[in-house]
C-alpha positions as CSV (number, residue, x, y, z in Angstrom):
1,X,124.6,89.3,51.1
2,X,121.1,90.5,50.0
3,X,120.1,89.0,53.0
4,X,122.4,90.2,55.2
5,X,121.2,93.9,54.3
6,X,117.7,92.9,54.5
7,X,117.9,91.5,57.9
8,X,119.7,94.8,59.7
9,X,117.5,96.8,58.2
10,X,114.2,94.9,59.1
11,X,116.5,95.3,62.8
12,X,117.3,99.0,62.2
13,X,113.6,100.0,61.4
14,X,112.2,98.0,64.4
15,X,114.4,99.3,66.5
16,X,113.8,102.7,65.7
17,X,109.6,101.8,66.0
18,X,109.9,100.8,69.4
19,X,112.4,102.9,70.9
20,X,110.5,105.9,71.0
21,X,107.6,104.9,73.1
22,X,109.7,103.6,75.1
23,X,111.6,106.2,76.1
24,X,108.7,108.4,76.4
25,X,107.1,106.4,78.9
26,X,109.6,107.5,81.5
27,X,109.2,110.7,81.5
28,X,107.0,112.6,83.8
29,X,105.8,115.4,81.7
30,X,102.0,114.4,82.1
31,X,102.1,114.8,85.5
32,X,102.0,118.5,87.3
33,X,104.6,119.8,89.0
34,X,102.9,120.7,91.7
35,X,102.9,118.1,95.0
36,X,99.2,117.2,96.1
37,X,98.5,115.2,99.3
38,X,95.2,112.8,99.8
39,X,94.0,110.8,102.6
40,X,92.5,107.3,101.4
41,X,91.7,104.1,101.4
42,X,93.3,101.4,100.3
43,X,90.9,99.1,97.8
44,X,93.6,96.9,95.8
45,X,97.6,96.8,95.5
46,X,99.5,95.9,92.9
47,X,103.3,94.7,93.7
48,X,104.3,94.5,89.9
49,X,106.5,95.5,86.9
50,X,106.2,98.1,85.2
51,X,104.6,99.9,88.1
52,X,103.9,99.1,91.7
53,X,100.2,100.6,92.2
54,X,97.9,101.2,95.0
55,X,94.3,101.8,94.2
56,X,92.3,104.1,96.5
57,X,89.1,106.0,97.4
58,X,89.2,109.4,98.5
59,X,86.3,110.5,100.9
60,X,85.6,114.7,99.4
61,X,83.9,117.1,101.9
62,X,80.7,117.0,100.1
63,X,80.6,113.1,101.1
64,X,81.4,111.8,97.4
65,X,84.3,109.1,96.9
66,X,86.7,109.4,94.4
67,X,88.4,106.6,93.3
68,X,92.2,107.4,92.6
69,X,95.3,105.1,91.6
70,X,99.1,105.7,92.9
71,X,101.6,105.0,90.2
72,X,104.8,104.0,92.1
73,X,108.3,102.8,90.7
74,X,109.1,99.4,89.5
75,X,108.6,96.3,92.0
76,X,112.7,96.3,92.2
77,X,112.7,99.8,93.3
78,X,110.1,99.9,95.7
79,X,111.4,96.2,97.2
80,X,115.0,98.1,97.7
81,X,112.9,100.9,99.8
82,X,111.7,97.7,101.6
83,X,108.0,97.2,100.3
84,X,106.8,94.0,99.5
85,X,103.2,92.3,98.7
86,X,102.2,92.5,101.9
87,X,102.7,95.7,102.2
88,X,99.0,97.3,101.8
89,X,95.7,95.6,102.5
90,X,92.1,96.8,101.5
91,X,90.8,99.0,104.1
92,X,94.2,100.7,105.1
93,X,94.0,104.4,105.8
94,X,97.0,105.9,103.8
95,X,98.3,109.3,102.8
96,X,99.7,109.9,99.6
97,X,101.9,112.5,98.2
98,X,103.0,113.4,94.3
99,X,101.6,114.6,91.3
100,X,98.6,114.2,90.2
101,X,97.8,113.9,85.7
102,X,97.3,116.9,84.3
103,X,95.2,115.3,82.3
104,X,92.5,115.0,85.1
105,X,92.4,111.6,85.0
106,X,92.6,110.5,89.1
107,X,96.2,109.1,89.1
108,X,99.0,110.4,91.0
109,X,102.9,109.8,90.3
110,X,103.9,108.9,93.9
111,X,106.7,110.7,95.8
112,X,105.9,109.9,99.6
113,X,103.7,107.3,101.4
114,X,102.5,107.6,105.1
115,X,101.4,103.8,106.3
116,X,98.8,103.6,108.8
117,X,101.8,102.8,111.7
118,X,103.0,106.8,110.6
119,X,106.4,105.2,108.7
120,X,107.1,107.3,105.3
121,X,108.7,106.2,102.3
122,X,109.7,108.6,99.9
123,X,110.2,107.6,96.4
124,X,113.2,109.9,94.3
125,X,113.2,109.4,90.8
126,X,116.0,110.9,88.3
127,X,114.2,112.1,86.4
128,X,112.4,114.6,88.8
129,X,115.7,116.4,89.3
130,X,116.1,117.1,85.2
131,X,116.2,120.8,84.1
């Protein structure tokens, strides 16, 4: 019996550890609200779980490159929206649209992507609909 009371609370207090991050990972409060567009460059692409991403350079008027990455939804989502490995290559000339950190780290939470041919893909999340 001891052991049976040992074992669901070991179970109850790991479960209680790890929820928390977890849940707060899908949130989007560290992004701002605001929707920012860039024009880039493709330099790597990521077709993965948690996060598709797309890693870019952004050319600034003052001739500087930034280099920025696009955090997109899961490799299930973005395969149902009809993405797939193939589906950026280094040197691609991309727009991106979504919110950037507010943190001022150069990463954007992806909403829309022009491709180079002009199709769009626009990604809706749930949670950007929450009050």
């Amino acid at each position: 019996m001891k052991n049976r009371i040992f074992f669901f609370l070991t179970l109850t207090i790991g479960l209680a550890m790890f929820s928390g991050p977890v849940i707060a990972h899908h949130g989007s409060s560290v992004y701002d609200s605001k929707l920012t567009t860039y024009k880039g460059t493709v330099t790597d692409f990521q077709f993965m779980n948690p996060h598709t991403e797309i890693w870019f350079d952004v050319t600034g008027a003052d001739g500087k490159v930034e280099k920025w990455t696009a955090e997109a939804p899961s490799l299930t989502t973005m395969a149902r929206l009809g993405w797939n490995k193939a589906s950026f290559r280094p040197g691609d000339q991309v727009t991106f649209a979504g919110n950037v950190a507010k943190s001022g780290a150069k990463i954007i939470r992806l909403r829309k992507v022009v491709f180079p041919n002009g199709k769009e893909t626009v990604m809706d999340r749930g949670e950007d609909y929450a009050e």
